[in-house]
C-alpha positions in Angstrom: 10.7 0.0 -37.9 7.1 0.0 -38.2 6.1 0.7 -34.7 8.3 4.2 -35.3 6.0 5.6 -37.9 5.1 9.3 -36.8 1.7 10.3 -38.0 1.4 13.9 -39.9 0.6 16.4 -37.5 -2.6 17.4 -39.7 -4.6 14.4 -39.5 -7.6 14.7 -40.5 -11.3 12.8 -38.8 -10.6 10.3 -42.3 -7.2 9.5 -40.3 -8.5 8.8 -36.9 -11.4 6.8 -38.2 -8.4 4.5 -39.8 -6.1 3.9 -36.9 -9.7 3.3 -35.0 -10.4 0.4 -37.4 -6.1 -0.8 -37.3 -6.9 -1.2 -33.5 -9.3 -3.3 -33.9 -7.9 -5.6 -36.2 -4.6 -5.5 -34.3 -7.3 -6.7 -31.3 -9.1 -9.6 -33.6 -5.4 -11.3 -34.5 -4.7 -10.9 -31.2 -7.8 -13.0 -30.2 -7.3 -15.6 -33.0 -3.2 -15.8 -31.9 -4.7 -16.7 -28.6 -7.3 -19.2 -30.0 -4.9 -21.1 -31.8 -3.1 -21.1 -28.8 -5.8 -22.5 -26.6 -6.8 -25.5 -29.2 -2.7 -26.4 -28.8 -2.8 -26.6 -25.2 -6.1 -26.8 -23.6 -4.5 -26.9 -19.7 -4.3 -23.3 -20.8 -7.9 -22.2 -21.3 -8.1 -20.7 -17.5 -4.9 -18.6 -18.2 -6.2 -17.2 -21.3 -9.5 -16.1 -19.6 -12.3 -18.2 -22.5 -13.6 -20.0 -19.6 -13.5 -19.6 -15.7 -11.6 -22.5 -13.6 -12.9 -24.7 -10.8 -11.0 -23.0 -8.3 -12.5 -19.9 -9.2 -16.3 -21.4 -8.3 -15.2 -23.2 -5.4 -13.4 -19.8 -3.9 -16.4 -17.5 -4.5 -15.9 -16.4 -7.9 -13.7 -14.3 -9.9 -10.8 -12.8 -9.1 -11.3 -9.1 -10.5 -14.6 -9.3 -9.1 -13.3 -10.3 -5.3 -10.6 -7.7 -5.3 -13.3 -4.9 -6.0 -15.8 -6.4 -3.9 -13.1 -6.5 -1.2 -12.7 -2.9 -1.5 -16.3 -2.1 -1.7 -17.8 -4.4 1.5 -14.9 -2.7 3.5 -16.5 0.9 2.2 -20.1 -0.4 3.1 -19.0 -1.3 6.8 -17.0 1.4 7.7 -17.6 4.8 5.0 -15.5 6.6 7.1 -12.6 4.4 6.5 -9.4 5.0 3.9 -9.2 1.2 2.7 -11.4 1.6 0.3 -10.3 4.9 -1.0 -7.1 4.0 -0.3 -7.4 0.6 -2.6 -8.8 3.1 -5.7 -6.1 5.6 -5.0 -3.7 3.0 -5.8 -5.4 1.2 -8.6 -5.7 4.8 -10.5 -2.1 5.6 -9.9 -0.9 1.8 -11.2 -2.9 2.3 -14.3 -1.4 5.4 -15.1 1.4 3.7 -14.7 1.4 0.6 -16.5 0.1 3.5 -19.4 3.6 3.9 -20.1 4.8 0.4 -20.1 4.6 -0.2 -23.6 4.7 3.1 -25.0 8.3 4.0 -23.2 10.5 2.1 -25.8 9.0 3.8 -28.5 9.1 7.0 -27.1 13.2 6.9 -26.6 13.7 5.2 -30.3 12.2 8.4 -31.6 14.9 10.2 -30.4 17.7 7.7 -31.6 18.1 5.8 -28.1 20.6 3.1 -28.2 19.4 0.0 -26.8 20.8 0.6 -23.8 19.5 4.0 -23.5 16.1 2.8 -23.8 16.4 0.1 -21.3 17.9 2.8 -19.3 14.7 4.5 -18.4 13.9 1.3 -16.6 16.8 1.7 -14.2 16.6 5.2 -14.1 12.9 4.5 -12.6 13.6 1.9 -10.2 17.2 3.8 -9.1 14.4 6.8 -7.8 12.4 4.7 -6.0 15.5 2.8 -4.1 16.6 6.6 -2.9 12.9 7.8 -2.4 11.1 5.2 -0.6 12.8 5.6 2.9 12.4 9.4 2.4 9.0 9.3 2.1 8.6 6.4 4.8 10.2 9.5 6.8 8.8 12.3 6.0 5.2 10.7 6.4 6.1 9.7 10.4 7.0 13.7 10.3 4.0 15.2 9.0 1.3 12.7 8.6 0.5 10.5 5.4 -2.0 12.4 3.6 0.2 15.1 2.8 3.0 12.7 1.6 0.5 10.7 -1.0 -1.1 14.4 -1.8 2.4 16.2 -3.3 3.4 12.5 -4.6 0.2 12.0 -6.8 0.8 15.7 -8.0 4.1 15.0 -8.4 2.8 12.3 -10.9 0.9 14.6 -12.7 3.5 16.3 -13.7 6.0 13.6 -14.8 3.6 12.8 -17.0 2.2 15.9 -18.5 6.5 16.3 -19.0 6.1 12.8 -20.8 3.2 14.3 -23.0 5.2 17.5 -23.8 7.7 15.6 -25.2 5.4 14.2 -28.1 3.2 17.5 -28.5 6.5 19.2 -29.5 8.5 16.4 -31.0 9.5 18.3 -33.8 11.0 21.3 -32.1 13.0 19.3 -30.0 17.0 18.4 -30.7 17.5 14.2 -30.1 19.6 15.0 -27.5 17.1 17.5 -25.3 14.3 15.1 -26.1 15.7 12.0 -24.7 17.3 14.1 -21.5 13.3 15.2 -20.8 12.2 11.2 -21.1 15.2 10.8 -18.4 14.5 13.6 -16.2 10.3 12.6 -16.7 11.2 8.7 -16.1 13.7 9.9 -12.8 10.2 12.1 -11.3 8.2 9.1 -11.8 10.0 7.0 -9.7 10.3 9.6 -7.1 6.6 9.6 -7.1 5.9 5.9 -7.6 7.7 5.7 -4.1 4.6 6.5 -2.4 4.0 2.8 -1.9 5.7 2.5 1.2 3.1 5.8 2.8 -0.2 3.3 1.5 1.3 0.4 3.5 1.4 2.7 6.3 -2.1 4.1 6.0 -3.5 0.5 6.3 -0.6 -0.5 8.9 -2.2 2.7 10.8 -6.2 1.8 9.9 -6.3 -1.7 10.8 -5.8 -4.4 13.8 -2.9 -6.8 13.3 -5.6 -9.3 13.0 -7.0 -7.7 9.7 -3.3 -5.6 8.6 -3.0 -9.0 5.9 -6.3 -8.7 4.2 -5.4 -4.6 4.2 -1.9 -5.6 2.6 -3.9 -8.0 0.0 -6.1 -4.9 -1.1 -2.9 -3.4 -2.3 -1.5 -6.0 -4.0 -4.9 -6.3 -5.8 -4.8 -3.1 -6.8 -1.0 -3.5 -8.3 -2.5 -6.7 -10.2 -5.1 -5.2 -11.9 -3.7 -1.9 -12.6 -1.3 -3.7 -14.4 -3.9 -5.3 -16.4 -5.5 -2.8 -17.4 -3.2 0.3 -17.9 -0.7 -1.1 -20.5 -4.1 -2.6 -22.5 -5.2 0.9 -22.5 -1.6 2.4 -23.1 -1.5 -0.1 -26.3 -4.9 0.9 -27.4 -5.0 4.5 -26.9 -1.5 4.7 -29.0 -3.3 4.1 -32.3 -4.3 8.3 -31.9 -0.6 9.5 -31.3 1.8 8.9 -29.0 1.1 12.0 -26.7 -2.9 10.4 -26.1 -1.9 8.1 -24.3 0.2 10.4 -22.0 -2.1 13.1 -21.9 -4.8 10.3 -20.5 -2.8 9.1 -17.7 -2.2 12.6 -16.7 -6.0 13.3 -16.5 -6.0 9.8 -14.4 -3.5 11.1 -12.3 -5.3 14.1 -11.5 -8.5 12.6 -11.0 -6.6 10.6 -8.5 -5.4 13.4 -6.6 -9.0 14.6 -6.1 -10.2 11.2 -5.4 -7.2 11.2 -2.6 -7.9 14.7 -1.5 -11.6 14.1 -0.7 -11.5 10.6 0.9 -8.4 9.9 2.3 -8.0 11.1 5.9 -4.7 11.5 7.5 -4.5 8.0 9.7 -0.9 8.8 11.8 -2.1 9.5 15.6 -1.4 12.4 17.1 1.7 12.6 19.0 2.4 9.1 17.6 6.4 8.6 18.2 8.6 8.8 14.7 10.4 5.5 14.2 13.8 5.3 15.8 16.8 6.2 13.6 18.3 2.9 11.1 21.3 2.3 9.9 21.8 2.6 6.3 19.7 0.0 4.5 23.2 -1.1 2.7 24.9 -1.7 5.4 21.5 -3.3 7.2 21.7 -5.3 3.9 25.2 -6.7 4.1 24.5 -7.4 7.8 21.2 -9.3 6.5 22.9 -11.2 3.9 25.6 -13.1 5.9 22.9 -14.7 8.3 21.9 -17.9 7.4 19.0 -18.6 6.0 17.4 -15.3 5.6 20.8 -14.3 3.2 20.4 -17.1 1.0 16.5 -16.0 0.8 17.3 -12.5 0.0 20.0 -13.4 -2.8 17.5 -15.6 -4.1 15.4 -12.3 -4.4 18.0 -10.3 -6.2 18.5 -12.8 -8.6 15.1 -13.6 -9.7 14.2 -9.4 -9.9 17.6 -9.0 -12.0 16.4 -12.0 -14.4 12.7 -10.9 -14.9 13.8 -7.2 -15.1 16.0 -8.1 -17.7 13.4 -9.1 -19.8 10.8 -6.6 -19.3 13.2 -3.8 -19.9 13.7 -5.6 -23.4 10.3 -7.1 -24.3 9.5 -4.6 -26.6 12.5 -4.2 -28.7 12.7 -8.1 -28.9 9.0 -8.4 -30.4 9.6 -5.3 -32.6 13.2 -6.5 -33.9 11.4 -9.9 -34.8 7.8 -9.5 -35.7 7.8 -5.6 -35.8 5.1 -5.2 -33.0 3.9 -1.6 -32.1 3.0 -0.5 -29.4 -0.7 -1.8 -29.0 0.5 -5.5 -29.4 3.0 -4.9 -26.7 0.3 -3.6 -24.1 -1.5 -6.5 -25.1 1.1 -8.6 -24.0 1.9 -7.5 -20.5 -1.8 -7.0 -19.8 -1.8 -11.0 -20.6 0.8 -11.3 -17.9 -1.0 -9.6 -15.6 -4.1 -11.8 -15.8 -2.1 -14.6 -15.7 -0.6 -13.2 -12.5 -3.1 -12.4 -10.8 -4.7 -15.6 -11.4 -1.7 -17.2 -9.7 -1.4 -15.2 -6.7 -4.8 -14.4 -6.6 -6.2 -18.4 -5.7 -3.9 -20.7 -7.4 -0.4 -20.5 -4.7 -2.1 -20.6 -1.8 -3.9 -23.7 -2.3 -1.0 -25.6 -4.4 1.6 -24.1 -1.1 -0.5 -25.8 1.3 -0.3 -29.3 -1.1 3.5 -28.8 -1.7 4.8 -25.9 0.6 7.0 -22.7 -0.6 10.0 -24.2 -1.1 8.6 -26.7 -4.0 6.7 -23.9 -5.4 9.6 -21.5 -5.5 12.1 -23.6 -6.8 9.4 -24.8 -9.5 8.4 -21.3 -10.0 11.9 -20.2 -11.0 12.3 -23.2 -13.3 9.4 -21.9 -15.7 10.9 -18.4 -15.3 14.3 -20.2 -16.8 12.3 -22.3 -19.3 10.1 -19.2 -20.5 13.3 -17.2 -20.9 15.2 -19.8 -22.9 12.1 -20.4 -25.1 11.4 -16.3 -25.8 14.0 -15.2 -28.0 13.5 -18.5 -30.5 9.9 -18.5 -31.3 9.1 -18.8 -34.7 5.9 -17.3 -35.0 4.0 -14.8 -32.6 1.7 -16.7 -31.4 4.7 -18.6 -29.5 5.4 -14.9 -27.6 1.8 -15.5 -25.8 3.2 -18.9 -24.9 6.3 -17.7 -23.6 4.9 -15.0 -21.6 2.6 -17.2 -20.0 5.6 -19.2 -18.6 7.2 -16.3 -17.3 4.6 -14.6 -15.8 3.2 -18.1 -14.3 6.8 -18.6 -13.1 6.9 -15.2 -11.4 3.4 -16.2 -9.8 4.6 -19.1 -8.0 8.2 -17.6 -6.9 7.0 -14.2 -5.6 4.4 -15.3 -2.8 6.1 -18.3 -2.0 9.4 -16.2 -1.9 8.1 -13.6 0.2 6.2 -16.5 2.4 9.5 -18.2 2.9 10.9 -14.7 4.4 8.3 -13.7 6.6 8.5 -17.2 8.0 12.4 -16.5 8.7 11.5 -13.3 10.7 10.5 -12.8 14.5 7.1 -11.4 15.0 8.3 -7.9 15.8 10.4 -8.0 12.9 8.2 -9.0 9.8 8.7 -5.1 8.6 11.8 -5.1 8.8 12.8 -8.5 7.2 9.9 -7.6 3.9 11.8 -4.5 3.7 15.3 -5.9 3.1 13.5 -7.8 0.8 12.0 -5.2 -1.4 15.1 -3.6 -1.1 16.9 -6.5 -2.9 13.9 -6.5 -5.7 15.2 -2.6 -6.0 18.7 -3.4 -6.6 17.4 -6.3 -9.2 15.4 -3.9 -10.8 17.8 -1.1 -11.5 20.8 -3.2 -11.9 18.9 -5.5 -14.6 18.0 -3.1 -17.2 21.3 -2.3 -17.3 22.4 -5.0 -18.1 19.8 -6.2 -20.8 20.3 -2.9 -22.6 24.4 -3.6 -22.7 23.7 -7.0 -23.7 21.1 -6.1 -26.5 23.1 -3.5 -28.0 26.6 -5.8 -28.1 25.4 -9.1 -28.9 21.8 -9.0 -29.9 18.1 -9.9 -29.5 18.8 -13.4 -27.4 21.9 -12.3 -25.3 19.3 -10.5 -22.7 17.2 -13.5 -22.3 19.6 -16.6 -22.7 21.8 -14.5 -19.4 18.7 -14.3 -17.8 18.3 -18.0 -18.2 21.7 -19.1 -17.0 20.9 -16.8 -13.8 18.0 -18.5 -13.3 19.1 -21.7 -13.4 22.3 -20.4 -11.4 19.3 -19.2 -8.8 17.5 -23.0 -8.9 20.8 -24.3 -7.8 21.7 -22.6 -5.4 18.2 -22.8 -3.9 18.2 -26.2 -4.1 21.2 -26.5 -2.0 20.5 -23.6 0.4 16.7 -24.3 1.5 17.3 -28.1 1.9 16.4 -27.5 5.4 13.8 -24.4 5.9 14.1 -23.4 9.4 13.4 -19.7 10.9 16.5 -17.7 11.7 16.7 -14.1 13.5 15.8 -11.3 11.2 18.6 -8.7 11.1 18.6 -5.8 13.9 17.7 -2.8 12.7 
């Protein structure tokens, strides 16, 4: 494979100076993939960013620009606040991560990973973060929130200096020790990466209930661009090894913990009651899921996690099995997908929910998902990948919002937490358990098993939504 081609360790300025020029000229195809593109389907020019859509003027402008500007007005009016620290602690950490998104694949090959084994550090990740969030939900009502996001940020640090490692000594390490690091690296990261949970309660802690959904929006801005912009720079900053990457988003990471350290106050009030004990979030699960209503809402969620899941765990070996894509082109990819996201969820759903409400976009929204899955395994050339992805990653922008609308509208007022949380428990469980089930797939039947099952559960999903949401109406959340 050509993406696999190890550099000699003794490059010399000659060398660098030639990858330099190969990432540019990786970065003009792109742009001339996505031209051709554009002249096929003009609907398309707002998605591909060459010229900026109505909407965009008529809500105040861009969408990059409004998320940062959100973040900066709220540091303007109150300096002492964490929002806006908080909203920069978060965007540094998802850039670090989306760093690894398209290098990750690579890195396990190396060390003669099955298919499965590579789409096994996806699972691994997500697996951590199932068992870690509630931890550190815990653990910060014990001791405060500032020291929970201060050891998990450090914690980050190393996970990814332990990535690095494993490139800087490549050649002194057996297959088999290699790929157990990337494992034991990939586990720490989602430990880590479970932090999320500890920034929702900072804001839940810094703001009125009137203002907690503009505070929650911050932090889904940050999550969109980050992953813009970290697998772009993951893709680019390959081109000088594979351990440059690595060794950057460890430098982000601790720049991130400084950035955290100085700005960040601890929010929890003193003497502030821990939360009362739960039951297990399986069992709250199970009770959740036989409920109507809010069940067939929450399998609806499992099922649309497993099928996307599925295909990013596999993206990379698809596009480098077919039109042997490195690294670079891969970042490029998902950093399309999240523009295209964040176009969606950033003006585009709420205006077309109020039009056609939730359930029309959610059940449309996982028909493009199906469609974009059927179509990506069988496009003859790469410029039809770009297309693809934009249907899946437009899909995923109409069914997550209106999905996560259609649950917080199926939960009491007191309960909202409580329902959003079985949710993103269910997006866990998608999330480890399709990877695993991509990987088995690639490895026994080949490059279109992953994506054509992915498919069928989609449309599986459309069907049963169909039936099940014929009639919206709000039902009890579960008790905790």
């Amino acid at each position: 494979m050509r993406a696999l081609r190890r550099e000699g360790t003794a490059d010399d300025g000659w060398a660098r100076i030639g990858r330099a020029s190969l990432a540019a000229e990786e970065c003009g195809r792109l742009f001339g993939e996505l031209r051709g593109a554009r002249a096929c389907l003009p609907p398309l020019r707002l998605l591909l960013g060459f010229e900026r859509a109505t909407f965009g003027r008529r809500a105040g402008g861009d969408v990059v620009a409004s998320a940062v500007g959100l973040a900066l007005m709220d540091s303007t009016r109150q300096k002492k606040g964490p929002l806006s620290a908080l909203f920069l602690t978060v965007f540094v950490d998802l850039v670090g991560f989306g760093i690894l998104i398209p290098l990750q694949p690579y890195l396990a090959l190396e060390f003669g990973a099955s298919k499965s084994g590579v789409t096994g550090l996806n699972w691994a990740y997500s697996a951590a973060q199932f068992l870690m969030a509630p931890v550190w939900g815990r653990l910060s009502d014990r001791i405060g929130r500032r020291p929970v996001l201060l050891v998990s940020i450090a914690g980050s640090i190393f996970t990814q200096l332990l990535f690095a490692g494993t490139q800087l000594f490549h050649h002194g390490l057996s297959p088999a020790a290699g790929l157990a690091l990337l494992y034991v690296a990939r586990i720490g990261a989602g430990a880590c990466g479970a932090n999320i949970a500890t920034a929702q309660a900072v804001i839940a802690d810094s703001t009125t209930p009137e203002n907690r959904a503009r505070g929650m929006g911050m932090i889904g801005a940050a999550f969109g661009l980050g992953f813009i912009v970290g697998p772009a720079l993951g893709g680019g900053l390959d081109h000088f090894g594979h351990a440059a990457p690595l060794l950057f988003a460890a430098g982000l990471s601790a720049v991130n913990l400084l950035l955290a350290f100085r700005r960040i106050p601890e929010t929890r009030r003193p003497g502030a009651a821990s939360a009362a004990p739960r039951r297990a979030r399986l069992a709250e699960l199970w009770s959740a899921l036989l409920l109507p209503g809010l069940g067939a809402l929450l399998v609806l969620q499992l099922l649309v996690t497993f099928a996307f899941a599925n295909m990013e765990a596999t993206l990379a070996l698809l596009v480098d099995d077919r039109f042997g894509w490195a690294s670079g082109r891969v970042g490029g990819l998902f950093a399309l997908a999240g523009v295209v996201l964040v176009v969606f969820q950033g003006g585009l759903v709420g205006r077309l929910a109020r039009r056609y409400g939730e359930r029309a976009l959610l059940l449309f929204g996982i028909a493009l998902l199906a469609a974009g899955m059927f179509l990506l395994p069988y496009v003859p050339r790469a410029g039809g990948v770009y297309l693809a992805m934009i249907a899946l990653a437009a899909g995923q922008g109409l069914a997550s919002p209106s999905l996560s609308s259609l649950l917080s509208r199926s939960a009491a007022s007191d309960r909202q937490g409580s329902t959003l949380g079985l949710s993103a428990s269910m997006g866990s469980l998608g999330r480890i358990f399709g990877p695993i089930w991509g990987g088995l797939a690639y490895d026994q039947w080949r490059f279109a098993a992953p994506y054509l099952s992915a498919g069928a559960v989609l449309l599986l999903a459309l069907f049963f939504g169909a039936v099940a949401l014929r009639r919206p109406a709000a039902v009890p959340a579960v008790e905790a």
